[in-house]
N, CA, C and O atoms as a GROMACS GRO file, in nm:
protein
  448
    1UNK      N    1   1.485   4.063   0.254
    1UNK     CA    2   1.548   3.968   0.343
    1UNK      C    3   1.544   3.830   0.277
    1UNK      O    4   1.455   3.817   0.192
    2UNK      N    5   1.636   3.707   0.304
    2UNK     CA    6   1.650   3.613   0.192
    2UNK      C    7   1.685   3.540   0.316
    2UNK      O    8   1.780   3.556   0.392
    3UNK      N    9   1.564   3.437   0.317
    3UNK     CA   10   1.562   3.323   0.428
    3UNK      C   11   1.606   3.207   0.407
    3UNK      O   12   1.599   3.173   0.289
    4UNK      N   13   1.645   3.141   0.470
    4UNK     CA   14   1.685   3.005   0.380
    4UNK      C   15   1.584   2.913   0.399
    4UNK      O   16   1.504   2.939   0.489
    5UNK      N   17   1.567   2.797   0.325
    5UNK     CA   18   1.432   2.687   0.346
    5UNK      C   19   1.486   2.612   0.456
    5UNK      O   20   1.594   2.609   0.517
    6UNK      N   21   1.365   2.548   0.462
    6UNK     CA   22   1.401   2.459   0.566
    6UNK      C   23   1.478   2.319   0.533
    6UNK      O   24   1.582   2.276   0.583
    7UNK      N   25   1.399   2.264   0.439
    7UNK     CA   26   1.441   2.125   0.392
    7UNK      C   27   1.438   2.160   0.224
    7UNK      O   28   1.379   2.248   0.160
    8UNK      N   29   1.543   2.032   0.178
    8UNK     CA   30   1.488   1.996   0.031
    8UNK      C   31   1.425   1.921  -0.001
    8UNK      O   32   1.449   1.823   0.069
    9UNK      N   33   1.319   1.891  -0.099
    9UNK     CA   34   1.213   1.761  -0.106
    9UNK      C   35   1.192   1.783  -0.233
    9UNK      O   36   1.148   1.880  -0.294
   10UNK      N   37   1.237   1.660  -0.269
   10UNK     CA   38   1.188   1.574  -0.374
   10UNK      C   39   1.100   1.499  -0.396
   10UNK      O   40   1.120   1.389  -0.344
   11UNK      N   41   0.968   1.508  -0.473
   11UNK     CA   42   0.863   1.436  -0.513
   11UNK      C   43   0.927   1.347  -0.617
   11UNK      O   44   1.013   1.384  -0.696
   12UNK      N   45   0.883   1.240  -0.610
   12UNK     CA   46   0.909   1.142  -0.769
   12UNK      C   47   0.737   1.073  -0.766
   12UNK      O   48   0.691   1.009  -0.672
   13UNK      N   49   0.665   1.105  -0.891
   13UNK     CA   50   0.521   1.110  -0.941
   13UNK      C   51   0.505   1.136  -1.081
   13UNK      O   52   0.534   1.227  -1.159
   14UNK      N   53   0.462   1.048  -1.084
   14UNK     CA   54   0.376   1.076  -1.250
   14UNK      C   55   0.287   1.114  -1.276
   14UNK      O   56   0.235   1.098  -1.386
   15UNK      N   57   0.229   1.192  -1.163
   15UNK     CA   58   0.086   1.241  -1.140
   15UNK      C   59   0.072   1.394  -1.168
   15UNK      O   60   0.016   1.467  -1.086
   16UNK      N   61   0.119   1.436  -1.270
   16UNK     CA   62   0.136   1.592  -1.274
   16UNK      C   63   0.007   1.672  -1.166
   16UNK      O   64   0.034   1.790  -1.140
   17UNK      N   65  -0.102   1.628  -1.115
   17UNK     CA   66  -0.178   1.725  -1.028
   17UNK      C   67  -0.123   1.694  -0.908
   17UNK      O   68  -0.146   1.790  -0.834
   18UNK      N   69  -0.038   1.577  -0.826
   18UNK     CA   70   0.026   1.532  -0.739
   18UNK      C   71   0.092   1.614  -0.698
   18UNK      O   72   0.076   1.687  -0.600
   19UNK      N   73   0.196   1.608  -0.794
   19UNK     CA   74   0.345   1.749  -0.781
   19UNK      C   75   0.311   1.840  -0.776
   19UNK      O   76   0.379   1.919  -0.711
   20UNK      N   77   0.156   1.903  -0.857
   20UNK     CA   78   0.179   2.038  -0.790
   20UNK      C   79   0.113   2.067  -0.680
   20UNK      O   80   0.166   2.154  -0.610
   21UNK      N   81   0.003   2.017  -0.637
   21UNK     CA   82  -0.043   2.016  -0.512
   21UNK      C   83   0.047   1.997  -0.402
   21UNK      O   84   0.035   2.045  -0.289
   22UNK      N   85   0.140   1.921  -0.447
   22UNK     CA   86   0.250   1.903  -0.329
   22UNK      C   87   0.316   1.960  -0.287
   22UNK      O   88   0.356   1.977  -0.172
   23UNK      N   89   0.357   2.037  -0.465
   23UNK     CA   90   0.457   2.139  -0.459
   23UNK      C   91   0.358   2.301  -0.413
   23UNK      O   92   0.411   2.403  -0.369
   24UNK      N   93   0.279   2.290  -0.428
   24UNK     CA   94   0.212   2.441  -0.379
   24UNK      C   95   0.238   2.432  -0.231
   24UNK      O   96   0.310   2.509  -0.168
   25UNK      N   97   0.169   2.328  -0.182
   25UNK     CA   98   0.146   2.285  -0.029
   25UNK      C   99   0.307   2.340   0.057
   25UNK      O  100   0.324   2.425   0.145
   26UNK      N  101   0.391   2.262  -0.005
   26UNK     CA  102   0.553   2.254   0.034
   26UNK      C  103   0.625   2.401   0.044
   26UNK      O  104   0.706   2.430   0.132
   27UNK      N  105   0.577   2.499  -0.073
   27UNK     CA  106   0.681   2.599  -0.086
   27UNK      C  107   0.576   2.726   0.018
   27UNK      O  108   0.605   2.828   0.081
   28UNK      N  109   0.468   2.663  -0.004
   28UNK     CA  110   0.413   2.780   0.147
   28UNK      C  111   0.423   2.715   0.268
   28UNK      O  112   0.349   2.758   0.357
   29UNK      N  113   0.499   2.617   0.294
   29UNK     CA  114   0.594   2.583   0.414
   29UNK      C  115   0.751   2.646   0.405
   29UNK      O  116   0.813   2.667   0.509
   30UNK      N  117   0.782   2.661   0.336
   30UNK     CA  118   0.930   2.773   0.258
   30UNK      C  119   0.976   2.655   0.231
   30UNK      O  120   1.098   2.671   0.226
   31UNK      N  121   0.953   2.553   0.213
   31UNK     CA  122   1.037   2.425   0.176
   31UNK      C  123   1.063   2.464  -0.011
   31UNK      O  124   1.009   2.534  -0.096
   32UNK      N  125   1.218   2.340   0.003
   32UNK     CA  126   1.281   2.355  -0.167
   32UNK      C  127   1.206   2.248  -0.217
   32UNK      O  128   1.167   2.158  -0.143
   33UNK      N  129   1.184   2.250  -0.330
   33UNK     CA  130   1.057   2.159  -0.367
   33UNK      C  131   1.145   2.112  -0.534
   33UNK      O  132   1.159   2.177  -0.637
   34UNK      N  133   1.176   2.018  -0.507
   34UNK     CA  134   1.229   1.985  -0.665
   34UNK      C  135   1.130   1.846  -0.699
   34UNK      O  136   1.067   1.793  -0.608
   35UNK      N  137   1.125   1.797  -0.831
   35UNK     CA  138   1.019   1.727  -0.874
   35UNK      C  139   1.062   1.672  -0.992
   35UNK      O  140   1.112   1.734  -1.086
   36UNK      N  141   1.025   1.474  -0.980
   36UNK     CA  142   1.074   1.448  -1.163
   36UNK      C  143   0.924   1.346  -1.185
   36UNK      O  144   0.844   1.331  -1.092
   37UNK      N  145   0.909   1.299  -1.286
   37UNK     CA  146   0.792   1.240  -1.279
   37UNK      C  147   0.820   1.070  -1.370
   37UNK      O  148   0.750   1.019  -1.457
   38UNK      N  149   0.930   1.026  -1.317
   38UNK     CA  150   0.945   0.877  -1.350
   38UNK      C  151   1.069   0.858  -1.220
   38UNK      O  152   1.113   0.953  -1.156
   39UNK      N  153   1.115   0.697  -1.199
   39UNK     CA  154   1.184   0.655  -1.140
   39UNK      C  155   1.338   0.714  -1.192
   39UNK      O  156   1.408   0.789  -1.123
   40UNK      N  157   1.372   0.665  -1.324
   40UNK     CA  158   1.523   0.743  -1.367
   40UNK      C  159   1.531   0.856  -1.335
   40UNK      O  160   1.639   0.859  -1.275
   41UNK      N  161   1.491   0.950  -1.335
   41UNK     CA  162   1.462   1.091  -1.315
   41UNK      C  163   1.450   1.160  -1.188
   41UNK      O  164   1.487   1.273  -1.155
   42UNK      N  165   1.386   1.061  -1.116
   42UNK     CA  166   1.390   1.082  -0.940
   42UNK      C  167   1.527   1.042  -0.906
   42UNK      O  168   1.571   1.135  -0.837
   43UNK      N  169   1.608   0.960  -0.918
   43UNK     CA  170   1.712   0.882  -0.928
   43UNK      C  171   1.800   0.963  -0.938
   43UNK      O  172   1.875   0.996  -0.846
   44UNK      N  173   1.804   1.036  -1.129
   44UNK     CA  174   1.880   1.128  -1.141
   44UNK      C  175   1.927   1.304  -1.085
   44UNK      O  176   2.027   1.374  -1.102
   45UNK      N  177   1.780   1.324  -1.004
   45UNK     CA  178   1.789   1.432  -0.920
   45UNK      C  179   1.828   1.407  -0.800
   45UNK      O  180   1.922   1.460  -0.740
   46UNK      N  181   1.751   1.319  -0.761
   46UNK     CA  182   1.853   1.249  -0.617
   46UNK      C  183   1.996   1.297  -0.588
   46UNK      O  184   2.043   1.366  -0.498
   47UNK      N  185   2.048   1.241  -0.690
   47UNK     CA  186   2.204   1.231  -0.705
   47UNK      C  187   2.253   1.379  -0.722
   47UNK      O  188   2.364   1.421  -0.687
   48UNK      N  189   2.176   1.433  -0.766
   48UNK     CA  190   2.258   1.571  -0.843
   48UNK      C  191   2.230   1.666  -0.707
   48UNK      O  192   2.322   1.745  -0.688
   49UNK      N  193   2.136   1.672  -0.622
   49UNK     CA  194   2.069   1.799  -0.516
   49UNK      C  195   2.054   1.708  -0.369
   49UNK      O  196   2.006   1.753  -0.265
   50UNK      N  197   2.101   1.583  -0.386
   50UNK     CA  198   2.091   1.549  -0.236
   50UNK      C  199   1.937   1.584  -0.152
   50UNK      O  200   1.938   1.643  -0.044
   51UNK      N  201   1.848   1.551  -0.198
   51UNK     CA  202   1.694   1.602  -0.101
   51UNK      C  203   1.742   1.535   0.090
   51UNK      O  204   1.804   1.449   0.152
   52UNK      N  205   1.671   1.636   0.100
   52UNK     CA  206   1.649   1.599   0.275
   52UNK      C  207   1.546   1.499   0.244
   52UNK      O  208   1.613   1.397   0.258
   53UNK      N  209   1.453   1.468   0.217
   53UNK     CA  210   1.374   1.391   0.235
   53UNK      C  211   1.312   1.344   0.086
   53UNK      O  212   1.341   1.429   0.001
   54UNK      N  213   1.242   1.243   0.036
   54UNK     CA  214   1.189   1.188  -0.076
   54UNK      C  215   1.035   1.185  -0.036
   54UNK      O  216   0.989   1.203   0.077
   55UNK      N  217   0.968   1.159  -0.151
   55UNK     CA  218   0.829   1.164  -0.117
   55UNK      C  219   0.817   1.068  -0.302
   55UNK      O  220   0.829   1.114  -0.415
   56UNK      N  221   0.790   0.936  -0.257
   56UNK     CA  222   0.763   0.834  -0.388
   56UNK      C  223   0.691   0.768  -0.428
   56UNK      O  224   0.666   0.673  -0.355
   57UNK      N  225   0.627   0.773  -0.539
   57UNK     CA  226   0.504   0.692  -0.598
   57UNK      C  227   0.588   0.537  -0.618
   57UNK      O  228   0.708   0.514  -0.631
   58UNK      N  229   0.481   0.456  -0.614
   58UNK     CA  230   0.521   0.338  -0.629
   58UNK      C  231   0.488   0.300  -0.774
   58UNK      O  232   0.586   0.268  -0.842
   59UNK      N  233   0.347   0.299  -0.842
   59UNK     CA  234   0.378   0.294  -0.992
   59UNK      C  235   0.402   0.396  -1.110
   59UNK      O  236   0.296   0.448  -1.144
   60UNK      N  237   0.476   0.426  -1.158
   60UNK     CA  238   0.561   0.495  -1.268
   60UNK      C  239   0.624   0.405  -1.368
   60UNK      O  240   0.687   0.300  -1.367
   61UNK      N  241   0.573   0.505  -1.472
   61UNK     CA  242   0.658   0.443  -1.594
   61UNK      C  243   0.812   0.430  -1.597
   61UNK      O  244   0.874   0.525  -1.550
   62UNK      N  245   0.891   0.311  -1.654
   62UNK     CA  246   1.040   0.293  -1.650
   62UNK      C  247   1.086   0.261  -1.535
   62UNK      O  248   1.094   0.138  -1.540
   63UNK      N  249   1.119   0.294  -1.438
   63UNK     CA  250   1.133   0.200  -1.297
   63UNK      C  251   1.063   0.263  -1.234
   63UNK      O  252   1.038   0.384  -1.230
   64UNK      N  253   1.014   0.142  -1.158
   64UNK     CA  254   0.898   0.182  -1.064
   64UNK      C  255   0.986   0.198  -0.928
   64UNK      O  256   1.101   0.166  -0.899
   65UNK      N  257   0.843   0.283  -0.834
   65UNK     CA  258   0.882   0.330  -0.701
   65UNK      C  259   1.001   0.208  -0.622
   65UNK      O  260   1.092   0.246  -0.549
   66UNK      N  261   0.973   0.055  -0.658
   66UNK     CA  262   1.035  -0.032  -0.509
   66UNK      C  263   1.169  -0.028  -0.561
   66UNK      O  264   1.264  -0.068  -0.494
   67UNK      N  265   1.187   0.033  -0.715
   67UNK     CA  266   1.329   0.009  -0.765
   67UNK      C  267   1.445   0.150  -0.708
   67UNK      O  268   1.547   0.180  -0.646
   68UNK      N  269   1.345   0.190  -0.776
   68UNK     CA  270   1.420   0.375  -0.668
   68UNK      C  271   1.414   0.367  -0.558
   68UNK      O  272   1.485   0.455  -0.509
   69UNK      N  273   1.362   0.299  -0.473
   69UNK     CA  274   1.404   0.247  -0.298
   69UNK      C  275   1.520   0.201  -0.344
   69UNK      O  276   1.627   0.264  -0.339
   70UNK      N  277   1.506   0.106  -0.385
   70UNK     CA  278   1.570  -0.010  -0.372
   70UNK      C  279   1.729   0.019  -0.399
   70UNK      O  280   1.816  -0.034  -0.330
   71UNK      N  281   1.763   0.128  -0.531
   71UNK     CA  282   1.839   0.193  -0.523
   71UNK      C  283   1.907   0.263  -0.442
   71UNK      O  284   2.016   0.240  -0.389
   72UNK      N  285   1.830   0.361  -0.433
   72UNK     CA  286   1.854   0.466  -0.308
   72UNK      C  287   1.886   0.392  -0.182
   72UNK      O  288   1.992   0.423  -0.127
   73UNK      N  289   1.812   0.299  -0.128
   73UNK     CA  290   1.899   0.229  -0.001
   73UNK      C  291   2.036   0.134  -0.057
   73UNK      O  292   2.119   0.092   0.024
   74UNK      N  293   2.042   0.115  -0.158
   74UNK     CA  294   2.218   0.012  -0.156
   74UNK      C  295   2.287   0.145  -0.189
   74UNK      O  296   2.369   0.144  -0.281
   75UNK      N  297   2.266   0.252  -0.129
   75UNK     CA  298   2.383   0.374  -0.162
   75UNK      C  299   2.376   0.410   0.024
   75UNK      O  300   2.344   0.528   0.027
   76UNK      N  301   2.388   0.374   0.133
   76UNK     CA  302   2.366   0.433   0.268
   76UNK      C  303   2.455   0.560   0.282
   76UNK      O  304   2.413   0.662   0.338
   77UNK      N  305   2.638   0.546   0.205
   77UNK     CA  306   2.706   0.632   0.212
   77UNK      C  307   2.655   0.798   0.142
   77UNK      O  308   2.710   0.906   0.168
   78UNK      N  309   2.561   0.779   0.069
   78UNK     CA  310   2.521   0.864  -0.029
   78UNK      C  311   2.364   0.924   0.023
   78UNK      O  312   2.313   1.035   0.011
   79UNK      N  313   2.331   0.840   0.065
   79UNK     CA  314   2.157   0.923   0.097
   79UNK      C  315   2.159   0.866   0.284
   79UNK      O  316   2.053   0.847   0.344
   80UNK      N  317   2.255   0.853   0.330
   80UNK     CA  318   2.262   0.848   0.475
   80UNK      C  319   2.138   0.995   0.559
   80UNK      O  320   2.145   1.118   0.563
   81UNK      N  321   2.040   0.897   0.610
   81UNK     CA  322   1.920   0.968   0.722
   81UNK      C  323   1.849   1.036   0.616
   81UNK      O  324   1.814   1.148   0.655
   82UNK      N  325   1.816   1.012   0.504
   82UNK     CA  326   1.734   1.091   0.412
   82UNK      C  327   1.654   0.972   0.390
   82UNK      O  328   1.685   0.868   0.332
   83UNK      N  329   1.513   1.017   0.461
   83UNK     CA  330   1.410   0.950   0.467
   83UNK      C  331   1.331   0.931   0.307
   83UNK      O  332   1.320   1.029   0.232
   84UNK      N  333   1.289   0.818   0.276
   84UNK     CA  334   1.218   0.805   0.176
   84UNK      C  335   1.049   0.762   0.217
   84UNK      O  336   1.012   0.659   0.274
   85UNK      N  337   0.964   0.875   0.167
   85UNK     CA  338   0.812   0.888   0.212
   85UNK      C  339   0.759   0.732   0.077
   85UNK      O  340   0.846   0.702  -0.004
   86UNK      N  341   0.667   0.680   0.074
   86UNK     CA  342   0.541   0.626  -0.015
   86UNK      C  343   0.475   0.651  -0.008
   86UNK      O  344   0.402   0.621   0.086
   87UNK      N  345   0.435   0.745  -0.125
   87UNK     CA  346   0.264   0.828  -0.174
   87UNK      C  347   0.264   0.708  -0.282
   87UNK      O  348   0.354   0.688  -0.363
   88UNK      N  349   0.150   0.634  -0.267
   88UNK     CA  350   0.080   0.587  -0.393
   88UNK      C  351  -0.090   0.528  -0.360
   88UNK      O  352  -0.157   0.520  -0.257
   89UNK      N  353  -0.111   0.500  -0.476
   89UNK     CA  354  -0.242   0.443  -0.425
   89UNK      C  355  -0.244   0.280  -0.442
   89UNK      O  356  -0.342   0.230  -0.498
   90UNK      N  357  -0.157   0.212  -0.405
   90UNK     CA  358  -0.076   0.054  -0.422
   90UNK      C  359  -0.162   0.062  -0.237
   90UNK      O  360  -0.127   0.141  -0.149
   91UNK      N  361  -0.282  -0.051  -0.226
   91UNK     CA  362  -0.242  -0.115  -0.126
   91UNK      C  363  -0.232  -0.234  -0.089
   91UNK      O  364  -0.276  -0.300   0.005
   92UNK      N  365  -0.168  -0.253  -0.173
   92UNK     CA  366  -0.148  -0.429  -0.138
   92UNK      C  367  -0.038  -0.449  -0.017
   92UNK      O  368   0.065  -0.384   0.004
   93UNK      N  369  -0.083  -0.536   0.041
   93UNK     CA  370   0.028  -0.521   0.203
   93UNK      C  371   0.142  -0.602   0.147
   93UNK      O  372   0.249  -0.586   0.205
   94UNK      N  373   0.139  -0.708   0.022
   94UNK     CA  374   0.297  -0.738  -0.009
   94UNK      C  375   0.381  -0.558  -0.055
   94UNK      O  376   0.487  -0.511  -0.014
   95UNK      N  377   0.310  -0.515  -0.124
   95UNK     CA  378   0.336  -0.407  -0.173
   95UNK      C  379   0.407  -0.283  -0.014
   95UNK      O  380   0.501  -0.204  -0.001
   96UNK      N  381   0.333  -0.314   0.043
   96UNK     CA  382   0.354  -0.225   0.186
   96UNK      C  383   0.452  -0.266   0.245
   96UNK      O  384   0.535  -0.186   0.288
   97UNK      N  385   0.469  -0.430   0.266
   97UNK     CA  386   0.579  -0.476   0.318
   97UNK      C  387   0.705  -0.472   0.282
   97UNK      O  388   0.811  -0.466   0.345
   98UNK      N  389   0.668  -0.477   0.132
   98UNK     CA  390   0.814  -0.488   0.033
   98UNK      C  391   0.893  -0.365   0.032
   98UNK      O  392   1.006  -0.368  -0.016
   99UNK      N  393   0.831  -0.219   0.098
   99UNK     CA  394   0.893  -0.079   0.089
   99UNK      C  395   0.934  -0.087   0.231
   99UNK      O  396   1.051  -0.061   0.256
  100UNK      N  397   0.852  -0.120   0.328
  100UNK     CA  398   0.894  -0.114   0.455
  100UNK      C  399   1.045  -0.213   0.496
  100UNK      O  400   1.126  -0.184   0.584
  101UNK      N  401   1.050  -0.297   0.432
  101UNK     CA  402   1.150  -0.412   0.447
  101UNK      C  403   1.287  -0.330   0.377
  101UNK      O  404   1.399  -0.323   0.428
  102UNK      N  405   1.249  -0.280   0.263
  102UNK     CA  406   1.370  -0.203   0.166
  102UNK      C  407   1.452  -0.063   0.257
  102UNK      O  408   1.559  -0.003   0.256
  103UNK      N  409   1.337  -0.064   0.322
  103UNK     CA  410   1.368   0.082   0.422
  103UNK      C  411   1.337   0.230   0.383
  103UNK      O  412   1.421   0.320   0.376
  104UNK      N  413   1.200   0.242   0.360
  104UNK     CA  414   1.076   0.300   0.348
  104UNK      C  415   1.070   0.338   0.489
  104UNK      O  416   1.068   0.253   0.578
  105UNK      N  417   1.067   0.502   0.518
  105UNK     CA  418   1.034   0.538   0.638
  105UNK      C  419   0.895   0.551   0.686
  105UNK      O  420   0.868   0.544   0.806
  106UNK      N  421   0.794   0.572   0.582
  106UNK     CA  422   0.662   0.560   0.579
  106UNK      C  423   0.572   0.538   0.466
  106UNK      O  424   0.628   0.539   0.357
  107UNK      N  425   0.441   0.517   0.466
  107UNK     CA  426   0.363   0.423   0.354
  107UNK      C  427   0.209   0.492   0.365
  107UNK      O  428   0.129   0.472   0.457
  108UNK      N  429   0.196   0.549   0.287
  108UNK     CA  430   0.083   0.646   0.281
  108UNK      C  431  -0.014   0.642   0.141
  108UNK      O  432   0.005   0.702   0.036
  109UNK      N  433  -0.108   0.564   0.170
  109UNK     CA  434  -0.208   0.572   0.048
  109UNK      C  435  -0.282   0.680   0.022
  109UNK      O  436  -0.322   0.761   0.106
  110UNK      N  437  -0.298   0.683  -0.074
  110UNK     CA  438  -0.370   0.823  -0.185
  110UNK      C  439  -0.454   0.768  -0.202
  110UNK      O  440  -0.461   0.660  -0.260
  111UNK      N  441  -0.564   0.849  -0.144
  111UNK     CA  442  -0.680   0.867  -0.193
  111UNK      C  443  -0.759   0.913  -0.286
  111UNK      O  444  -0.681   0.950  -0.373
  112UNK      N  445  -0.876   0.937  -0.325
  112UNK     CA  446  -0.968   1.025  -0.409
  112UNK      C  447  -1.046   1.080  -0.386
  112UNK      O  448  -1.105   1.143  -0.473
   0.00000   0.00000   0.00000
């Protein structure tokens, strides 16, 4: 029998134990789990698979997380109701404010 997932989700992380923890976690929810591990790259999957939802580190090499917001929201016609998550371990509240203001649906620090 061949179920369909529920959602698509995209991680963008440079944290290779991140993604897969995420990604283990995600696909025994039946979720589609796609994954890049810099800002261009999140960017460039974005575009190509449309995710239901994002899940984004804020520092990464080559553009960082507020730029791939920042992107991703001046496109509304293109990622319209596709929530963008913040996983990082950034807590600086300019840092918190500056994703929430960009239109960051939520802001979630990582722990250790």
């Amino acid at each position: 029998m061949n179920e369909e997932r529920k959602f698509k989700v995209l991680i963008v992380d440079d944290e290779d134990d991140i993604i897969g923890l995420l990604t283990l976690h995600l696909k025994m929810k039946r979720y589609d789990v796609l994954a890049a591990t810099d800002g261009v790259k999140g960017l460039d999957v974005a575009n190509k698979e449309r995710p239901d939802i994002i899940l984004l580190d804020v520092m990464m090499p080559g553009i960082d997380g507020i730029e791939v917001l920042r992107q991703i929201k001046s496109h509304p016609d293109q990622y319209d109701g596709v929530p963008v998550v913040i996983l990082t371990n950034m807590v600086s509240d300019k840092v918190v404010k500056e994703c929430l203001t960009l239109g960051a649906s939520e802001y979630f620090v990582k722990t250790e």
